[in-house]
N, C-alpha and C positions, 0 to 999 in steps of 0.2 A: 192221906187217906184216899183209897182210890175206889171209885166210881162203878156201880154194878153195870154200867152202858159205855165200860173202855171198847176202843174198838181196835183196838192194839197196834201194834206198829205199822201195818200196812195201811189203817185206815192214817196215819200220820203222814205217811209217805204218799199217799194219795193227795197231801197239799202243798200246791205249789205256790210256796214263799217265796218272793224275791226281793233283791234290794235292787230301789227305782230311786231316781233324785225327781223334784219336783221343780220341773219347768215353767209349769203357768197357774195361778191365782185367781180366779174369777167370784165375785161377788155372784150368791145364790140366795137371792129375794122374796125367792118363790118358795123356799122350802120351807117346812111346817116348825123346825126348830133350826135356827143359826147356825148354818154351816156354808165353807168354802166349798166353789169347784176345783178339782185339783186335774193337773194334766202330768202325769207320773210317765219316765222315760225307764224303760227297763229293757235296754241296750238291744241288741242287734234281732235275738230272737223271738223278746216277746213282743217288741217292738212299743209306742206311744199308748197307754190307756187314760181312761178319763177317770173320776171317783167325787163323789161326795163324800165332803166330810166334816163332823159338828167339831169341830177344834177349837173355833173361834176365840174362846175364852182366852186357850194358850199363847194362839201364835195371830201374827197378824199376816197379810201377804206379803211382806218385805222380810219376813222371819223363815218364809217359808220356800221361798223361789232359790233353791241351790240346795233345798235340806234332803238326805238321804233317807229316802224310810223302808221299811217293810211293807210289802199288799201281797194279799191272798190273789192270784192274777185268774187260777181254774175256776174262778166260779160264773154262772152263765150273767148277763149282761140283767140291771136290775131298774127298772123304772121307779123315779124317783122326781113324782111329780112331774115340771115338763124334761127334765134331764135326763140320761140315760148312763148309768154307775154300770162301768167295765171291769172293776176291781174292788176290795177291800183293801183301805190305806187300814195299817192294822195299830191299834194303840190300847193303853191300860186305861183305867179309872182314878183320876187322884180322890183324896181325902173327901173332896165334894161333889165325885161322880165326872169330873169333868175331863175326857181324853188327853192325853199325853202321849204324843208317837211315840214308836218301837224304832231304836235308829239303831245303826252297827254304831258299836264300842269305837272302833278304829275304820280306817279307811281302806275300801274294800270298792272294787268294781261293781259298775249296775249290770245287772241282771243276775248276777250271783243268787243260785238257791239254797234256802235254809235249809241244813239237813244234820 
């Protein structure tokens, strides 16, 4: 069923999806619900961005330092308490609301855009 507020293909293609592996793990204390600092590497042109993100539940920091994900990289930079979120790490909702990252199926190069 689709949506009276589609903004159709070009508004799709106006997001840039990439696949980034996560390089660094940081405990984030200060935020308001339980989430990792994430330091996502998305290769040569978009270069290192930073991200919060409530995952916790999933993954732990050893689960997560080599893991390939998806983040929305276009969006402007978003304050997040005392940290500063440079990207969307992108994930679904399981059974009990709780994220589950977006990974590629197969192995694939970082910085690669979804299209």
């Amino acid at each position: 069923m689709m949506s009276d507020d589609t903004g159709g293909f070009d508004a799709f293609m106006g997001a840039d999806i990439r696949v980034g592996i996560i390089t660094a793990v940081e405990d984030f204390p200060k935020a308001r619900k339980p989430a990792w600092k994430l330091t996502v590497d998305f290769g040569n042109d978009i270069g290192t961005r930073r991200s919060s993100a409530q995952i916790i539940e999933h993954y732990s920091k050893e689960d997560l330092v080599g893991r390939k994900v998806l983040g929305l990289v276009n969006v402007a930079p978003r304050q997040i308490g005392p940290f500063m979120s440079e990207c969307l790490t992108l994930g679904l909702p399981d059974a009990d609301g709780h994220v589950v990252l977006i990974e590629p199926e197969r192995d694939v190069p970082i910085g690669g855009r979804l299209f």
